[in-house]
VODOKOL-801104 format. One record per residue (C-alpha): x, y, z. Coordinates in Angstrom, 2 decimals. Layout:
N
(atom (X,Y,Z))
...
END
This chain:
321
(atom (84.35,129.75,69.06))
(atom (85.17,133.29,67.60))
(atom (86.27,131.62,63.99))
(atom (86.26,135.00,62.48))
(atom (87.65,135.51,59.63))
(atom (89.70,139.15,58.49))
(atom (88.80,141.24,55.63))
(atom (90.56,141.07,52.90))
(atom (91.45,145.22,50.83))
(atom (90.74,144.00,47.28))
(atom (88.08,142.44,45.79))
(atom (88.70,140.01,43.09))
(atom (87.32,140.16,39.16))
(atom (84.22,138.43,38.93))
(atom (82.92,135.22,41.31))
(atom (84.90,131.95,41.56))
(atom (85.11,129.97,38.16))
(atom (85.01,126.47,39.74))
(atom (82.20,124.26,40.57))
(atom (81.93,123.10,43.90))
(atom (80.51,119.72,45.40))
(atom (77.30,120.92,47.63))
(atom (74.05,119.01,47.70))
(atom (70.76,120.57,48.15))
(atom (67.72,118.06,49.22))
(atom (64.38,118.14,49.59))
(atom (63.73,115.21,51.94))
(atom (65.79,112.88,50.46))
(atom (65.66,114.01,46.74))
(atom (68.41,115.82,44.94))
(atom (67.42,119.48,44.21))
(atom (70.42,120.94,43.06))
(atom (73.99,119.15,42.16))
(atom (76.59,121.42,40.14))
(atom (78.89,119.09,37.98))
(atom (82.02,120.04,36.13))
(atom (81.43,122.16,33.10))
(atom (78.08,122.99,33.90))
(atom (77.49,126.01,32.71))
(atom (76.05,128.75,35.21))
(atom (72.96,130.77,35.80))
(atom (73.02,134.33,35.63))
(atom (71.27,136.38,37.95))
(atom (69.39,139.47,37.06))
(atom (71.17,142.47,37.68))
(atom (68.06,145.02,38.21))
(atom (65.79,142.45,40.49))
(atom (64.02,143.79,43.87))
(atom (66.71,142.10,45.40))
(atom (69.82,143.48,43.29))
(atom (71.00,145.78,46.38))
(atom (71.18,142.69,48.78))
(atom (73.06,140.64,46.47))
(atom (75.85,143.80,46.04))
(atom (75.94,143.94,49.65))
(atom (76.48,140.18,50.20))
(atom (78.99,140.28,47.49))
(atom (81.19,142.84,49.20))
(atom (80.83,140.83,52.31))
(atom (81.96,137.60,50.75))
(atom (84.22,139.05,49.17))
(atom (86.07,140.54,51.91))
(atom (86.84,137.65,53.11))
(atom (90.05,135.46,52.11))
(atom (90.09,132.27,50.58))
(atom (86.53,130.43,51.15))
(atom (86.09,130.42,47.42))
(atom (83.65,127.25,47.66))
(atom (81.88,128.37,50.85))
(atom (81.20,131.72,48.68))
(atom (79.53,129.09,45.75))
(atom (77.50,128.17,48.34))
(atom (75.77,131.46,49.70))
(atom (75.21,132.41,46.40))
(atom (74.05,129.17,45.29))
(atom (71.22,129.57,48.51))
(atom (70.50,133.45,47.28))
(atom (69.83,132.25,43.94))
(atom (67.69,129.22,45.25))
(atom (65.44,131.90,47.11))
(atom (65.73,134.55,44.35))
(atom (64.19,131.65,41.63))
(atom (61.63,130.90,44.64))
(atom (60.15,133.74,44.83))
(atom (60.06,133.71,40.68))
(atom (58.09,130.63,40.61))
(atom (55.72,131.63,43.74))
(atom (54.91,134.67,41.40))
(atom (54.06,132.55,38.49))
(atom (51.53,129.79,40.38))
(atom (54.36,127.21,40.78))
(atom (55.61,125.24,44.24))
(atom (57.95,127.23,45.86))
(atom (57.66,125.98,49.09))
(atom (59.35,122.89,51.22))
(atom (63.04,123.69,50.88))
(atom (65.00,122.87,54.26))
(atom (67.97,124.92,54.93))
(atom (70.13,122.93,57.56))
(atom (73.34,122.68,57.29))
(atom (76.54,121.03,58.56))
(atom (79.57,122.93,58.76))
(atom (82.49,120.97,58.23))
(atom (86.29,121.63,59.14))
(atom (88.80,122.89,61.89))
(atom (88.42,125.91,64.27))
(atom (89.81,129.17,62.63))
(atom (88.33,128.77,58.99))
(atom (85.20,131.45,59.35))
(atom (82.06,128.74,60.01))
(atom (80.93,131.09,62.62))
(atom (81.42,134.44,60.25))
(atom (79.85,132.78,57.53))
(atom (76.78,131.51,59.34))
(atom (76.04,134.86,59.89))
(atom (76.22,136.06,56.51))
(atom (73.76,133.01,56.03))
(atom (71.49,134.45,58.66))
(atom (71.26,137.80,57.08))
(atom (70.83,136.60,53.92))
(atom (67.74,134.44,55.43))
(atom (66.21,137.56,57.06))
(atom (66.65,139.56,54.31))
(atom (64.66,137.19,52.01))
(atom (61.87,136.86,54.43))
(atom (63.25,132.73,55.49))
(atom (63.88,134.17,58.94))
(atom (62.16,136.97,60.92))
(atom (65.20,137.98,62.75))
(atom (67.93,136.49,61.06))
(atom (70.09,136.34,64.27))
(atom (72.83,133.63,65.48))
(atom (72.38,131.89,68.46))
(atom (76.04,130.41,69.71))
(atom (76.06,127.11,71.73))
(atom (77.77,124.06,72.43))
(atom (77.46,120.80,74.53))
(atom (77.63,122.35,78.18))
(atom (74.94,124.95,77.08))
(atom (72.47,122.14,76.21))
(atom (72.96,118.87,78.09))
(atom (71.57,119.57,82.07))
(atom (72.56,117.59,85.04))
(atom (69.59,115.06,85.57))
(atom (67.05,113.76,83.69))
(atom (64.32,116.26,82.10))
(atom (66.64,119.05,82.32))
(atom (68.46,118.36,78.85))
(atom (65.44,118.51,76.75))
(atom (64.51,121.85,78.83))
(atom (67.60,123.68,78.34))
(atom (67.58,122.41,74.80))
(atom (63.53,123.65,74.28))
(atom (65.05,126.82,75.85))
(atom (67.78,127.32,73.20))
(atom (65.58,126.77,70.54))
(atom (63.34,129.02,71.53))
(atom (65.48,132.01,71.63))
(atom (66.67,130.86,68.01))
(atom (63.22,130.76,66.90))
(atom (63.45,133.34,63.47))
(atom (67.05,132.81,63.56))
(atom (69.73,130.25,63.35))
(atom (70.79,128.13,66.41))
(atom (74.67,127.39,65.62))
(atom (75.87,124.40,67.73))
(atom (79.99,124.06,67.63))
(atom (81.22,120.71,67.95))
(atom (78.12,118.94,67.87))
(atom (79.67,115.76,67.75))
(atom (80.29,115.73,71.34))
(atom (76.39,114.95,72.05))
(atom (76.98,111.58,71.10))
(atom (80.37,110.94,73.00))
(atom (79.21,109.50,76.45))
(atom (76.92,107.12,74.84))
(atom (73.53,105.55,75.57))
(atom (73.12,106.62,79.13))
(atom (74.56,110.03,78.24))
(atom (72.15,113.36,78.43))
(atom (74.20,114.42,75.27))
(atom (71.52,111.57,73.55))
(atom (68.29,113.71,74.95))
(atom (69.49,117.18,73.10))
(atom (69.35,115.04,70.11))
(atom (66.23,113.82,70.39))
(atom (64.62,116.95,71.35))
(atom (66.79,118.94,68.30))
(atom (64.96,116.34,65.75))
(atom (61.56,116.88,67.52))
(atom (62.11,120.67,68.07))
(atom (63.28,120.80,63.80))
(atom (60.07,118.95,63.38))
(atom (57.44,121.35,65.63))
(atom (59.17,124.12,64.62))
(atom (59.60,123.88,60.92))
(atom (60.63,126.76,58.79))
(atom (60.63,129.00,62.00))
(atom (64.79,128.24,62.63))
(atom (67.87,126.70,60.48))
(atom (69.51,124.66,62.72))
(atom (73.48,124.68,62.21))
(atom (75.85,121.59,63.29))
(atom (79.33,122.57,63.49))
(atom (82.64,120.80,64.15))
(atom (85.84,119.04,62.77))
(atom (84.98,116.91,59.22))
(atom (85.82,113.23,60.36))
(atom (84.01,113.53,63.78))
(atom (80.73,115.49,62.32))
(atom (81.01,112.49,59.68))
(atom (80.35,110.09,62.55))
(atom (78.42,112.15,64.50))
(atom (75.84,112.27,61.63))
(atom (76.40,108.37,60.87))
(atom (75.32,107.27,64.63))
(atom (72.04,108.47,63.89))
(atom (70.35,107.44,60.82))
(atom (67.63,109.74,60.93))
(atom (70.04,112.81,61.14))
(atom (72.04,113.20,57.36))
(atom (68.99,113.35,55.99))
(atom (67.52,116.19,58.14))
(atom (70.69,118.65,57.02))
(atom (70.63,119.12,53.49))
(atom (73.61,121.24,52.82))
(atom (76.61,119.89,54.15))
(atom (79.97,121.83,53.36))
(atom (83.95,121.44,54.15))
(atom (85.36,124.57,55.28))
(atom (89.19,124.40,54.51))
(atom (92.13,125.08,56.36))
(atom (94.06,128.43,54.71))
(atom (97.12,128.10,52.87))
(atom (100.49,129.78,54.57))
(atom (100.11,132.74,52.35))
(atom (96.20,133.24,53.20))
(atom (97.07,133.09,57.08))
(atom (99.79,136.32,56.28))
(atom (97.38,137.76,54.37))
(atom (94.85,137.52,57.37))
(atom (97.47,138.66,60.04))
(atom (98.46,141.65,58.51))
(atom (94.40,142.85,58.20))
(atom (93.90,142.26,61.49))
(atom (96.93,143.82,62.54))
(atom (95.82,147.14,60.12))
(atom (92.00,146.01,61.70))
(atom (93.37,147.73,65.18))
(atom (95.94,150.70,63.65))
(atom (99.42,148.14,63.26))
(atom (101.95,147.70,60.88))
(atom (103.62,144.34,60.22))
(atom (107.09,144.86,59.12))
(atom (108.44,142.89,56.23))
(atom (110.55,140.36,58.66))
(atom (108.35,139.90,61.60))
(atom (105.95,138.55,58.69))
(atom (108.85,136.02,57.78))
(atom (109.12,135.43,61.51))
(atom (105.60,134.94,61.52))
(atom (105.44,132.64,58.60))
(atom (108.34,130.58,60.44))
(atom (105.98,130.13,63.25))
(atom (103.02,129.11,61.19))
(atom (104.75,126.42,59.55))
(atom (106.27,125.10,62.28))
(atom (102.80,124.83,64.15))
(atom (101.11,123.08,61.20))
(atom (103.65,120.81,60.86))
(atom (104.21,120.19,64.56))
(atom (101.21,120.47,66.18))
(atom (99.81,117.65,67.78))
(atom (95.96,119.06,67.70))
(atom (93.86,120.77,64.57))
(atom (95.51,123.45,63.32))
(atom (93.38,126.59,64.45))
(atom (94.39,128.54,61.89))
(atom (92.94,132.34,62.15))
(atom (92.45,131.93,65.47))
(atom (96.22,131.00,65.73))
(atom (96.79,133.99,63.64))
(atom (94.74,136.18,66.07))
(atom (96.35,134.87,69.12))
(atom (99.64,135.62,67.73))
(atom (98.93,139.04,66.79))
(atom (97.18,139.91,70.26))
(atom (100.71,138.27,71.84))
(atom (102.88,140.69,69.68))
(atom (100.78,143.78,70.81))
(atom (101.34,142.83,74.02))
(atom (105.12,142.11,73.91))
(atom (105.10,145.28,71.75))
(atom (103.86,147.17,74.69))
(atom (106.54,146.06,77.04))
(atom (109.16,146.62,74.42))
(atom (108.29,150.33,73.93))
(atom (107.67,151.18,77.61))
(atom (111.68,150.04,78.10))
(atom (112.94,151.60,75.34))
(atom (110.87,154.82,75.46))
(atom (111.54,155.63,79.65))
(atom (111.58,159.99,79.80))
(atom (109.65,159.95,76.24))
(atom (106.14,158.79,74.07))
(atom (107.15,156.96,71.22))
(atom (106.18,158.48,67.64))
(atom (102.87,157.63,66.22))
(atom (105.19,155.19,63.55))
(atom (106.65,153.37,66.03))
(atom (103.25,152.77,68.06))
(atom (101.95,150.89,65.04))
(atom (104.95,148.60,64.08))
(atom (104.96,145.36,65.52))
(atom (108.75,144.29,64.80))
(atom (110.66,140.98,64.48))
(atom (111.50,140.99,68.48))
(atom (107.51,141.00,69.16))
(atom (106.53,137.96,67.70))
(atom (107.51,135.25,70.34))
(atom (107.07,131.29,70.25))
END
């Protein structure tokens, strides 16, 4: 469930030019729907909150690729920004839900990215903590009956001023009516009710199966307002990744164990007969190199330490299928 996504070195001129296909509701109203050629809002530059937006723009754009999940964040920082505007000037402000579903397959930063969310919530005063509680099925779905809706109370609980993040919810609803997976359901729904506004409740997991997950229960698509596709990376964007996590722990990629690399990412897209897992591939392959690194230099270097050069170049010979 680590998802992480690298840093990228270079930030890029200005924010992302294209719109993006995200729905904000209030109950079951449209708040906020961004069409092609819309033009865009700008955001005041000297505003109480001007150092927090800098900050989350460096942190978004560290990251590589995610142009529309970046929209997104600063679509919700402007929502809250405008809402504390119109709370100044008399007007509603209030009633905004923030759920969300995070749509796509493991690797593409839902996890990193829900805790940018979180400190963006804290920061604005949404969330009194602003941390990220990390779950999945086995953490909320007990052994007999009463004990799923416990466990789940439990979990909510902790998240309470934070964000609970549940990885592929989907599998709640896989054992079907007499299944405890249908009890952390119920108490989620009741829990998003009792607690309201004190927790944003995240739903993550692959696109097709979160589709049907949130289709099984027609009281549920309604309940998460922002729902978002997290795409897989392009070939390039995966070498791009690799080589800052490699310089993330003090490694050098040379020029053809990147090709050799690239060879390997291609063939496990194309060949692979599960999701793609994309920077967690990438992070599993670098963690594999370092290790076959290590054995290579301990061979070659017997009587002597290797130079500080060679400890930091992962070569051609270290990247095995």
């Amino acid at each position: 469930m680590n998802g992480r996504v690298a840093a990228a070195s270079g930030r890029e001129e200005g924010r992302p030019s294209r719109q993006i296909n995200v729905v904000l509701r209030s109950q079951e109203t449209p708040v906020l729907i961004h069409s092609a050629g819309e033009p865009q809002a700008v955001l005041p530059k000297n505003h109480g909150h001007s150092s927090l937006f800098q900050e989350l723009s460096q942190e978004l754009d560290a990251l590589v690729g995610l142009d529309n999940i970046k929209e997104l964040v600063f679509e919700i920082y402007a929502l809250l920004q405008v809402a504390q505007m119109r709370s100044e000037a008399g007007l509603a402000s209030g009633g905004q839900a923030y759920h969300m579903v995070f749509k796509g397959n493991p690797g593409t930063g839902k996890t990193t990215v829900a805790r940018i969310v979180a400190k963006l919530f804290q920061r604005m005063g949404v969330l009194a903590k602003g941390h990220l509680i990390e779950v999945e099925r086995a953490d909320l779905v007990g052994e007999y009956i009463g004990h799923t809706a416990q466990k789940t109370r439990d979990l909510v609980k902790k998240a309470l001023g934070g964000i609970l993040f549940i990885d592929e919810a989907y599998s709640l609803a896989r054992g079907g009516e007499k299944d405890f997976g249908k009890e952390a359901i119920d108490t989620l729904v009741k829990s998003m009710e009792d607690h309201r506004s004190q927790f944003v409740l995240i739903l993550a997991g692959y696109s097709g199966e979160i589709d049907y997950f949130l289709m099984s229960n027609p009281g549920l698509p309604s309940r998460f307002p922002i729902q978002v596709e997290f795409p897989d990376y392009t070939i390039d964007q995966l070498l791009q990744i690799s080589e800052l996590m490699a310089k993330e722990r003090d490694y050098i990629l040379m020029p053809q164990a990147i090709l050799k690399l690239k060879q390997q990412l291609l063939q496990e897209k194309t060949e692979s007969l599960h999701a793609f897992s994309n920077a967690r591939y990438v992070r599993n392959a670098i963690e594999k190199a370092v290790r076959s690194q290590a054995v290579r230099l301990l061979n070659q270097y017997e009587n002597i330490s290797p130079g500080k050069q060679e400890l930091m170049t992962l070569r051609t010979e270290d990247f095995k299928l």
